[in-house]
N, C-alpha and C positions, 0 to 999 in steps of 0.2 A: 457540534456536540448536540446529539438529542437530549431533550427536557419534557421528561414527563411531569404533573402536577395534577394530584390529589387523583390520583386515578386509584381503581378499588376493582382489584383481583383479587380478592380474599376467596382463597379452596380452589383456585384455580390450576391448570394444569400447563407450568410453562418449562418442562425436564428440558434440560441441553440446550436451552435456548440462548444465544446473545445479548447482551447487553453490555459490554465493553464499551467503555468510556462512557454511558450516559447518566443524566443525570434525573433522580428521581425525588421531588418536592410532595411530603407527606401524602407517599403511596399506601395503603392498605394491601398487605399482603399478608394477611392472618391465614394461617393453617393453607399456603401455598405450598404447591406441591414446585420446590424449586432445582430438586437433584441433576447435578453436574450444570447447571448453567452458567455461566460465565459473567461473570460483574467486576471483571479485571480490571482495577482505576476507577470505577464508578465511584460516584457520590449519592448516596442515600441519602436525603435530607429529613430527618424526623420522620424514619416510616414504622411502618409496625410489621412487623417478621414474627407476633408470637403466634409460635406450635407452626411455623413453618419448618418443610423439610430442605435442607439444604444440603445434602450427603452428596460430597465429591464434586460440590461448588468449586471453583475459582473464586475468589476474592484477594487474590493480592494487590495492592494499593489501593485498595477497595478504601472508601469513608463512610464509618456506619457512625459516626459521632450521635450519641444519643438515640440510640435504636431501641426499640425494644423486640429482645430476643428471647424474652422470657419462656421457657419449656422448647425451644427450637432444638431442631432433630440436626447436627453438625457433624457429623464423623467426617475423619478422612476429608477434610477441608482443607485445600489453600490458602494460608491466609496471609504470610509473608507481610511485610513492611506496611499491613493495614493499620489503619485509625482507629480503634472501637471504644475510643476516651468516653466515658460515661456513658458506656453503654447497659441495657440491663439484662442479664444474662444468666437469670436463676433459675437454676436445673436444668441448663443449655448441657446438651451432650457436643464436649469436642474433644470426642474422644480419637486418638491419634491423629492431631493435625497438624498442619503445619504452622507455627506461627512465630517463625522467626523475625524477628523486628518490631514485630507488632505491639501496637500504641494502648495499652490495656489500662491506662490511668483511669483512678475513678470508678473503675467498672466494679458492679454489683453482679458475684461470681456467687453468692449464696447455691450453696448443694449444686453449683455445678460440677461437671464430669470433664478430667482434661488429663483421665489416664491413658499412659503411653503419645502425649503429647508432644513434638520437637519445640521448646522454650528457649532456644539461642537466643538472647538477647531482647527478650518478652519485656517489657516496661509493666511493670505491674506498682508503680507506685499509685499510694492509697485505694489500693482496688483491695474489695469486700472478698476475703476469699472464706469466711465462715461457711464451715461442713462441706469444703469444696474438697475433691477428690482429686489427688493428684498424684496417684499412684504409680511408679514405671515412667514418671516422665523424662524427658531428655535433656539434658544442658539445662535446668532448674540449679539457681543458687541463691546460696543464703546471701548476699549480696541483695541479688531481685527480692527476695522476701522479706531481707531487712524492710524495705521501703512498703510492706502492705498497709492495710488498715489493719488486718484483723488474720489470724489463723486459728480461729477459736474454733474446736473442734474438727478441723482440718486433717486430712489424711494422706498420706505423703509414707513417702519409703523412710523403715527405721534410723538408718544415719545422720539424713538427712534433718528430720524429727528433732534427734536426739541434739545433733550439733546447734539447733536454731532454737531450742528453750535452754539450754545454758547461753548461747550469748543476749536474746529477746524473748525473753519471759512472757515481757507484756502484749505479746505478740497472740497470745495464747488465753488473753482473759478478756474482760467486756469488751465492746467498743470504745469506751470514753479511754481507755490508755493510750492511743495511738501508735505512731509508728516508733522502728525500732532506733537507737543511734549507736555505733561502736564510740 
């Protein structure tokens, strides 16, 4: 397995590139131009992805554990049975992706985009979904959103909405309420 460390591609230009299975130790990859490359199984260790473009990445089993992803461009991503536990991801566009399985604990979703998203089995406990857009998504349940931190201002299709402030009220006011319990 390749190990990269503290290496610094920021704005760099690596579209469709390989990186399956390796492994990257506090890389700098700020406002990288990263569309369709493949990080299938990699492990990120602490890098920095913000306002990188990742459209149509591969990241399934990918580990971004504490990334920051802050303003990154995502659509159309792979993301399948990834890691992205505390990761930070405010006004990350993942807008229709894939991310079944995936490990979203913790994660800071503030004003991110995850309409039209596939959510089968998205672990979203205590992850920040205030002003997060979740419009059109697919296989999303009041189940998974019992366990957020926050839907304070959060936007999501009517029923769905409506069914989740009658059972989790507090789901929908400051932060210091926390999650929800039936």
């Amino acid at each position: 397995m390749t190990i990269l460390k503290e290496v610094k591609i920021s704005q760099a230009n690596l579209r469709e590139s390989n990186f399956e299975k390796m492994i990257f130790k506090k890389a700098n990859l700020v406002r990288a131009d990263l569309m369709g490359v493949n990080l299938k199984e990699t492990s990120l260790e602490e890098p920095d992805l913000k306002e990188a473009h990742l459209e149509m990445a591969n990241l399934d089993g990918a580990n971004l554990t504490k990334t920051n992803l802050r303003g990154t461009f995502l659509p159309i991503v792979q993301i399948r049975e990834a890691k992205l536990t505390y990761v930070h991801l405010e006004g990350a566009k993942l807008v229709k992706n894939q991310l079944e399985g995936a490990n979203l604990e913790g994660t800071y979703l503030f004003m991110a985009s995850l309409a039209g998203a596939n959510l089968t089995g998205t672990n979203f406990t205590m992850a920040d979904l205030e002003e997060a857009d979740l419009l059109g998504t697919y296989y999303l349940t009041i189940d998974q959103l019992s366990k957020v931190k926050t839907l304070r201002n959060a936007k999501m299709d009517k029923e769905l909405l409506i069914r989740l402030k009658m059972r989790c009220p507090s789901l929908f006011k400051d932060l210091t309420t926390g999650s929800c319990h039936f």
